[in-house]
MARLUM-936186 format. One record per residue (C-alpha): x, y, z; residue in one letter. Coordinates in steps of 0.5 Angstrom, whole numbers, plus 500, padded with zeros to 3 digits. Each point is the difference from the previous one (the first is absolute). Layout:
// MARLUM-936186
+-----+-----+-----+------+
:  xx :  yy :  zz : rest :
+-----+-----+-----+------+
:   X :   Y :   Z :    a :
...
+-----+-----+-----+------+
This chain:
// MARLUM-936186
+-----+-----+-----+------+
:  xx :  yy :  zz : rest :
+-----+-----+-----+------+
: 275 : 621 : 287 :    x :
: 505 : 502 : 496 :    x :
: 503 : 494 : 495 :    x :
: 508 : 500 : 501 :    x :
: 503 : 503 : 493 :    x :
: 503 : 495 : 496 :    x :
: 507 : 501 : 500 :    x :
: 500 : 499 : 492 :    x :
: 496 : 504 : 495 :    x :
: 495 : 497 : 496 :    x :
: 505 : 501 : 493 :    x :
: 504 : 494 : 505 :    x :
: 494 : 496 : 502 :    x :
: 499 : 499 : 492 :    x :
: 502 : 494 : 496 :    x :
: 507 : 501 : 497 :    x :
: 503 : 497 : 494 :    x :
: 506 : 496 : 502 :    x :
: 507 : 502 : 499 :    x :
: 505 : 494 : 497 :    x :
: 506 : 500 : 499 :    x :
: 504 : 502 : 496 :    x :
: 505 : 496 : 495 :    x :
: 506 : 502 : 499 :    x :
: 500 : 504 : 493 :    x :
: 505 : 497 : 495 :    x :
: 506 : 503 : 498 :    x :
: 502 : 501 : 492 :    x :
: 508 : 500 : 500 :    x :
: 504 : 503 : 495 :    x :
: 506 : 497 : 500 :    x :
: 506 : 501 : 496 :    x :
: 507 : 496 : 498 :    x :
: 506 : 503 : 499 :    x :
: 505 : 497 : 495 :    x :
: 506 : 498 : 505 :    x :
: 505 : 503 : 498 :    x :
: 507 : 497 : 505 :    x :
: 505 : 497 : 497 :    x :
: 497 : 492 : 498 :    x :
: 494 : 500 : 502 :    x :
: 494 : 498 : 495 :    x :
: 495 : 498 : 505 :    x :
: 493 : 504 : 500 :    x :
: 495 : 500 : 506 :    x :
: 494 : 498 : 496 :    x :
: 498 : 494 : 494 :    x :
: 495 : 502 : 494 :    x :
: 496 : 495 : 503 :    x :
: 500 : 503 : 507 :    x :
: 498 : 507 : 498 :    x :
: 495 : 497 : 495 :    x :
: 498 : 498 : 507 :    x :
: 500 : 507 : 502 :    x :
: 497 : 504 : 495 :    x :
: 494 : 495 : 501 :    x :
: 499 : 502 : 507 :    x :
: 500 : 507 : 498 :    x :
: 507 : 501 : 502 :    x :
: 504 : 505 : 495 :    x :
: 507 : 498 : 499 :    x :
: 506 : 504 : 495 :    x :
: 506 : 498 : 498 :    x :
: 506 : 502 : 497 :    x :
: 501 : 498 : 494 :    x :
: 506 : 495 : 499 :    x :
: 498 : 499 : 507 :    x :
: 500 : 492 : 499 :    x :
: 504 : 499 : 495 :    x :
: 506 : 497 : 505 :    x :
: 495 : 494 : 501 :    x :
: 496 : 499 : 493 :    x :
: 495 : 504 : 501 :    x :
: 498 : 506 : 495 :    x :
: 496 : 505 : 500 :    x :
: 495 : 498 : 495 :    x :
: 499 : 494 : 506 :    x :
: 499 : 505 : 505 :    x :
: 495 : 504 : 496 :    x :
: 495 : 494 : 497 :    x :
: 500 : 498 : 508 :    x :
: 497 : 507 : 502 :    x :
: 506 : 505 : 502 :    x :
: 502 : 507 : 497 :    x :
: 507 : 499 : 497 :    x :
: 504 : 508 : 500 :    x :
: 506 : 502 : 499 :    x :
: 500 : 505 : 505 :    x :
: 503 : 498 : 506 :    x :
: 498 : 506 : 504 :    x :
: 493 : 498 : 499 :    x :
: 501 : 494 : 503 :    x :
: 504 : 503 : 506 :    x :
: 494 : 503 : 501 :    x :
: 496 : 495 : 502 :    x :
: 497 : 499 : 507 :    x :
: 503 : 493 : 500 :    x :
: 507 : 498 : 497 :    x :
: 502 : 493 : 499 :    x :
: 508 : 498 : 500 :    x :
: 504 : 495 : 500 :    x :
: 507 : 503 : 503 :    x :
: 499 : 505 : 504 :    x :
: 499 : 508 : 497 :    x :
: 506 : 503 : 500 :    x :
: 501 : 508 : 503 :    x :
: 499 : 503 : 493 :    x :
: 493 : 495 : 499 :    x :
: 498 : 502 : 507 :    x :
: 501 : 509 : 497 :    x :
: 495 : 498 : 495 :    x :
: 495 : 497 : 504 :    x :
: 494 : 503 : 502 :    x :
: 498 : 502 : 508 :    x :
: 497 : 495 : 503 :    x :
: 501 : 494 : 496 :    x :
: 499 : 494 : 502 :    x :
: 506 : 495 : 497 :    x :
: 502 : 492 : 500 :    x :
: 506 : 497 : 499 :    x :
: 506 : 497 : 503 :    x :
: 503 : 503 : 506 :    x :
: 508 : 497 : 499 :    x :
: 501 : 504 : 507 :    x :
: 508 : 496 : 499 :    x :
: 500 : 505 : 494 :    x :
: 496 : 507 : 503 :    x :
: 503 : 506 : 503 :    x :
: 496 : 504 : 505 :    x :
: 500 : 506 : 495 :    x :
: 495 : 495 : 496 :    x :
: 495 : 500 : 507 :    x :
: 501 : 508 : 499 :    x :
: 497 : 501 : 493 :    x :
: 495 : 495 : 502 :    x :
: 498 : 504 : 506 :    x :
: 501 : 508 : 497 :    x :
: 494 : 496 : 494 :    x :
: 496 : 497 : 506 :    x :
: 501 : 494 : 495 :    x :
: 496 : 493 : 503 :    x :
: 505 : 495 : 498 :    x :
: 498 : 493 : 501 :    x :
: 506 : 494 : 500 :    x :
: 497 : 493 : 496 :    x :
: 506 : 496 : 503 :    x :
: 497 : 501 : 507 :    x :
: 493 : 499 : 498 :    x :
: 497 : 494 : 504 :    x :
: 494 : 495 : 498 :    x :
: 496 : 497 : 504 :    x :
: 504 : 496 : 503 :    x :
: 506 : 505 : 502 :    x :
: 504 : 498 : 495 :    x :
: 503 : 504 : 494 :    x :
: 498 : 499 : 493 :    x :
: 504 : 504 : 496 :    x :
: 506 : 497 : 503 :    x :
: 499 : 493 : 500 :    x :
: 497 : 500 : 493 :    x :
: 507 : 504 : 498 :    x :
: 504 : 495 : 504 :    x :
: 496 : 494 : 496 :    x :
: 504 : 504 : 493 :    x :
: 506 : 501 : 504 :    x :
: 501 : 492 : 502 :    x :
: 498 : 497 : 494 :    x :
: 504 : 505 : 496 :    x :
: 506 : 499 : 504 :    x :
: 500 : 492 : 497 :    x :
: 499 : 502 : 494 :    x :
: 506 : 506 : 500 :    x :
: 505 : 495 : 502 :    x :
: 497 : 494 : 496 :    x :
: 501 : 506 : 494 :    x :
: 508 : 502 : 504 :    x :
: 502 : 492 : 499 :    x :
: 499 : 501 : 492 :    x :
: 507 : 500 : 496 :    x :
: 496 : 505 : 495 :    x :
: 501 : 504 : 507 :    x :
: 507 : 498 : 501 :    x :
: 497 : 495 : 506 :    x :
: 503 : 493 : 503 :    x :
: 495 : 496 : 494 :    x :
: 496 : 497 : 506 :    x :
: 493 : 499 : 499 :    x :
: 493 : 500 : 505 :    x :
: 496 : 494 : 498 :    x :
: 500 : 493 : 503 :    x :
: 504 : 497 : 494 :    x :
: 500 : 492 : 501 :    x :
: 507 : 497 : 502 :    x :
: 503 : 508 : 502 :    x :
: 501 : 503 : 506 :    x :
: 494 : 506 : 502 :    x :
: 502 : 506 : 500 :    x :
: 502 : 502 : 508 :    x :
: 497 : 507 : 503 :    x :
: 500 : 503 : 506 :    x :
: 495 : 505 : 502 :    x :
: 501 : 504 : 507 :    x :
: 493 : 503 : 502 :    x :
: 494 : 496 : 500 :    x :
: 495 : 506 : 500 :    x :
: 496 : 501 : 494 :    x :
: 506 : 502 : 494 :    x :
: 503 : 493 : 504 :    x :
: 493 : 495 : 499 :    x :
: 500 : 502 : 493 :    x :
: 506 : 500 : 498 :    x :
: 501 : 493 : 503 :    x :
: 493 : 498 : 496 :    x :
: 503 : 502 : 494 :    x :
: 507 : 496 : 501 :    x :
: 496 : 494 : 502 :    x :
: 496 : 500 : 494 :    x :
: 506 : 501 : 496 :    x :
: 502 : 493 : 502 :    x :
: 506 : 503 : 505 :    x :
: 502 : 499 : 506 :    x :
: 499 : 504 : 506 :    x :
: 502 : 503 : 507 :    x :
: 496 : 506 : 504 :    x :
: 504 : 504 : 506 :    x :
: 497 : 504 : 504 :    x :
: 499 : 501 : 507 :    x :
: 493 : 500 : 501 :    x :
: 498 : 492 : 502 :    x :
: 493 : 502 : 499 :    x :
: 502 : 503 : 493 :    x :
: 503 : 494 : 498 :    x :
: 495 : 496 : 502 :    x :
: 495 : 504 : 498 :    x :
: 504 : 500 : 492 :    x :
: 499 : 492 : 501 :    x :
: 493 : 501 : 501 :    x :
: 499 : 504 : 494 :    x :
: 505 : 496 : 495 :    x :
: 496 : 494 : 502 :    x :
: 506 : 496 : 500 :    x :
: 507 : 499 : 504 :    x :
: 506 : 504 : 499 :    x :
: 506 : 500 : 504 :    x :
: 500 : 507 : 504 :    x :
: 505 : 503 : 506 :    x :
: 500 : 505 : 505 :    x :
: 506 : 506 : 497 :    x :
: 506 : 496 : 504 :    x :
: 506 : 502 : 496 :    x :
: 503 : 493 : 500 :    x :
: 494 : 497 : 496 :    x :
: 498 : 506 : 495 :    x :
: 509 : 500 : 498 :    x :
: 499 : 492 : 499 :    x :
: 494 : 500 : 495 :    x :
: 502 : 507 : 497 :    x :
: 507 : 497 : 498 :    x :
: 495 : 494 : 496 :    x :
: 495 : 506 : 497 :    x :
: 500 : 502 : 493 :    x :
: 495 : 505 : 501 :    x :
: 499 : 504 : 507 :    x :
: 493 : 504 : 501 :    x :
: 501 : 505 : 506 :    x :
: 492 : 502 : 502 :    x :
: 501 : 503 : 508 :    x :
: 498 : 506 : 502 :    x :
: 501 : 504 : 506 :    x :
: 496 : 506 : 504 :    x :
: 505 : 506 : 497 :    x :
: 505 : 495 : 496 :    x :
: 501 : 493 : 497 :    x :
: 505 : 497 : 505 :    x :
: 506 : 498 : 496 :    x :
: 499 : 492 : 501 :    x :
: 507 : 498 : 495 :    x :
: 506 : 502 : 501 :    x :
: 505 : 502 : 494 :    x :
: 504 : 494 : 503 :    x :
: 494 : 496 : 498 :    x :
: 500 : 503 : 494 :    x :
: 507 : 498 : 499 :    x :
: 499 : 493 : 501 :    x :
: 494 : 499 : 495 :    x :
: 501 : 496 : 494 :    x :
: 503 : 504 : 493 :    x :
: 494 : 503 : 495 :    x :
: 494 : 498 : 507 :    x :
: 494 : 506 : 499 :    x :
: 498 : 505 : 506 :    x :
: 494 : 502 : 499 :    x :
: 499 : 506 : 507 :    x :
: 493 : 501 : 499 :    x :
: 501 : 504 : 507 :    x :
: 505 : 506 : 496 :    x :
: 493 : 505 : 501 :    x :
: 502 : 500 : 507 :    x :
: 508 : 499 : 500 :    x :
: 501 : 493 : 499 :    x :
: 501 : 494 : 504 :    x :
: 507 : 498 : 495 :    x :
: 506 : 505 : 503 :    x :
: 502 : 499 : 493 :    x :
: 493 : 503 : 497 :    x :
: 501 : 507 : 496 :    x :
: 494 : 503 : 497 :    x :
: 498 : 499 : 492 :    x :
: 496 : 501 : 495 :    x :
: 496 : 498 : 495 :    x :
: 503 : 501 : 495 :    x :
: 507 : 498 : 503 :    x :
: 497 : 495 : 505 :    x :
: 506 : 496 : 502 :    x :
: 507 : 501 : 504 :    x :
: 505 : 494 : 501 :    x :
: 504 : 499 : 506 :    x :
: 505 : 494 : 502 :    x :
: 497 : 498 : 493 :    x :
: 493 : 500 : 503 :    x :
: 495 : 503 : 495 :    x :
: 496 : 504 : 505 :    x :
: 493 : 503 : 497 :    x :
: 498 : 506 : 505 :    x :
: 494 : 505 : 497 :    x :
: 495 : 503 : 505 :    x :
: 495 : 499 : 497 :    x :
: 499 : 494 : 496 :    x :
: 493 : 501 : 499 :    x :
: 499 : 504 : 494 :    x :
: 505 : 495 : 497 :    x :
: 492 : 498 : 499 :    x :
: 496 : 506 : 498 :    x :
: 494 : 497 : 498 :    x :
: 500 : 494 : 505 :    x :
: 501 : 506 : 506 :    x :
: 495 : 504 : 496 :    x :
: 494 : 495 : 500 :    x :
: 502 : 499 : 508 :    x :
: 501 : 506 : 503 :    x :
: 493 : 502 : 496 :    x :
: 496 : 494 : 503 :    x :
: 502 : 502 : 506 :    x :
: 499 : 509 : 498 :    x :
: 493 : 499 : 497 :    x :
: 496 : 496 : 506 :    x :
: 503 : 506 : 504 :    x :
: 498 : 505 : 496 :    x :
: 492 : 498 : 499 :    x :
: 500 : 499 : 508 :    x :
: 502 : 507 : 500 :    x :
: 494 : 503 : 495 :    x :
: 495 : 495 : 503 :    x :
: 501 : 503 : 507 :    x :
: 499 : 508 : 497 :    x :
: 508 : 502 : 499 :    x :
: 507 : 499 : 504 :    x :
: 498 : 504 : 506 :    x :
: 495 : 494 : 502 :    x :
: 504 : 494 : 497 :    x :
: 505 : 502 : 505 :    x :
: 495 : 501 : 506 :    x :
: 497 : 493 : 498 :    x :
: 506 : 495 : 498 :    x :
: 505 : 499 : 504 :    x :
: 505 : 496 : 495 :    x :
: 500 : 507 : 496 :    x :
: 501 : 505 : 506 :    x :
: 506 : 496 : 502 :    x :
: 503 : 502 : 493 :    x :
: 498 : 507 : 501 :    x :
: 508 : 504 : 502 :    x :
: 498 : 507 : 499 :    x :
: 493 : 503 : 501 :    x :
: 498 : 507 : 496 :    x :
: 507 : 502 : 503 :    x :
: 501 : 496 : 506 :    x :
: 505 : 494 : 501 :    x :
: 496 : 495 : 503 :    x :
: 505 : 494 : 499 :    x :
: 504 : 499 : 506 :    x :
: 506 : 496 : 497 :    x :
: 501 : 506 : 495 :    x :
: 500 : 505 : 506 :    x :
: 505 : 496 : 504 :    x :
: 504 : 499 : 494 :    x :
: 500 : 507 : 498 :    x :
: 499 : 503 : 506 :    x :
: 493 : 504 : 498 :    x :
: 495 : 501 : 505 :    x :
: 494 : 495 : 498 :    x :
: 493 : 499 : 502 :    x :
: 496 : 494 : 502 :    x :
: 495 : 500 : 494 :    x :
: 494 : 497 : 505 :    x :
: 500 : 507 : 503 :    x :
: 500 : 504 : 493 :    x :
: 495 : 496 : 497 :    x :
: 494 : 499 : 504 :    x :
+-----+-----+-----+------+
């Protein structure tokens, strides 16, 4: 009788070695940092002591020379932390990964090499759908820090820039009401026997929660508007103590802003800030009182706000000083620096431990969500819509 054949051969029936899994290979980055070259801007990406933390973990980085000296960072820093230091800036164009503070300009983006992989800010407000093109005709990924998410689905870059920018605004105004600086004289400061100085501060986010923490420390009085209940009591919560607050009625934000030395306008909109106080508002506040329009990046929450500058910060209208630069932030370069780099550098190790950029994106949510364009392909669905480009939804390119 016939044995049934076996339907392995005898090669398949023999012991087999047993295949593991293989880890993900780590990934050396070469990361290069430009010297920002638009106008005031003196922030960089990385500290020294951030790409110490690099090069240590095997990663190369290059930087332009002079490209820290806006936030007190000099060459020879870079270089005794591990980076190459050139003058060459088409070298540094070179590399597969760039970091930038702003975004590239059209003629930075000429000079990248195809399929390079860039983080900056996006500033969409500021963009033309041209800069989309250039991006797309280099096949260029380009991630957006301001919309990289964290675990919790929140912002880092923007929060701890809004953290700069609140406490900052207290101190511009307290700088305004100098008379070195031409100011009502008035001085921020809890001084026994005279009165605190009165600020109001329309918008209860995070620019709004600092600003207040800054002025309460300061020993001056303060109100917080803004139309989110839970903002305000969310702002109560953090600031562990009572404040007066309101809701934006026009009737109470007139009152306390006639009594105001100092008024703090930090309210956003989804396309652009709403003008919360009218001209006649302004009109009717005290002689030499500060504005400080925290919101002028997007338009301005003052009717009366005008863009300025860092070198001529301030307009006056109805005898009002009003303070109403973009980007107050890099007012502080180094303390901006040290920030943006501790939220870079954590990102950029990720990155190497999970075998380069295309892994990272499959595997971190919080930086896909940051991704705008994908080897040429806009993927982010805001951009397509305010620039009416075609997009695609990343999840369907990626896996």
């Amino acid at each position: 009788m016939n044995q049934p054949s076996s339907p392995f051969s005898k090669y398949q029936l023999l012991p087999q070695e047993e295949k593991l899994e293989i880890l993900r290979k780590k990934g050396e980055l070469f990361i290069g940092m430009l010297k920002e070259n638009q106008y005031q801007e003196k922030r960089i990406c990385l500290t020294p002591d951030a790409v110490n933390a690099l090069t240590c973990n095997g990663h190369r980085v290059l930087i332009e020379s002079g490209a820290g000296e806006g936030a007190s960072f000099s060459d020879l820093d870079y270089t005794n932390a591990g980076a190459e230091v050139t003058k060459d800036t088409k070298k540094v164009f070179s590399c597969p990964l760039i970091l930038k503070v702003e975004p590239p300009t059209l003629s930075e983006i000429q000079m990248l090499n195809p399929q390079t992989t860039i983080i900056s800010a996006l500033q969409i407000k500021t963009q033309s759908k041209k800069y989309f093109e250039e991006l797309a005709k280099k096949r260029i990924t380009a991630i957006a820090f301001e919309y990289i998410q964290d675990e919790d689905g929140k912002y880092p870059a923007v929060r701890s820039l809004s953290e700069i920018a609140g406490i900052s605004s207290v101190l511009i105004a307290s700088e305004l009401m100098a008379t070195t600086n031409n100011g009502n004289g008035l001085m921020f400061g809890n001084i026994s026997g005279v009165p605190p100085v009165e600020v109001v501060i329309i918008g209860a986010g995070t620019v709004g929660e600092f600003a207040a923490r800054s002025a309460i420390g300061l020993g001056a009085n303060v109100k917080i508007f803004d139309n989110s209940i839970t903002k305000l009591r969310q702002i109560q919560t953090n600031l562990k103590q009572t404040v007066y607050t309101s809701t934006l009625q026009p009737k109470n934000l007139l009152k306390s802003l006639k009594r105001c030395d100092v008024a703090i306008g930090a309210i956003r909109g989804k396309d652009r800030s709403p003008i919360v106080v009218t001209e006649t508002m302004v009109e009717n506040m005290k002689k030499d009182a500060v504005v400080i329009d925290v919101s002028i990046d997007m338009g301005g929450c003052f009717e009366t706000s005008e863009l300025t500058t860092h070198n001529k910060p301030t307009i006056t209208k109805h005898g009002v000083v009003h303070y109403c630069v973009p980007n107050i932030p890099s007012r502080y370069p180094k303390t901006s620096s040290i920030s943006i780099s501790n939220i870079f550098t954590p990102y950029l190790l990720k990155i190497g431990e999970d075998g380069g950029m295309e892994n990272a994106l499959r595997f971190d949510k919080g930086l896909r969500n940051g991704l705008y364009m994908y080897h040429g392909i806009l993927t982010n669905k805001s951009v397509g819509e305010w620039y009416d480009l075609q997009y695609s939804d990343i999840n369907f390119l990626i896996f």
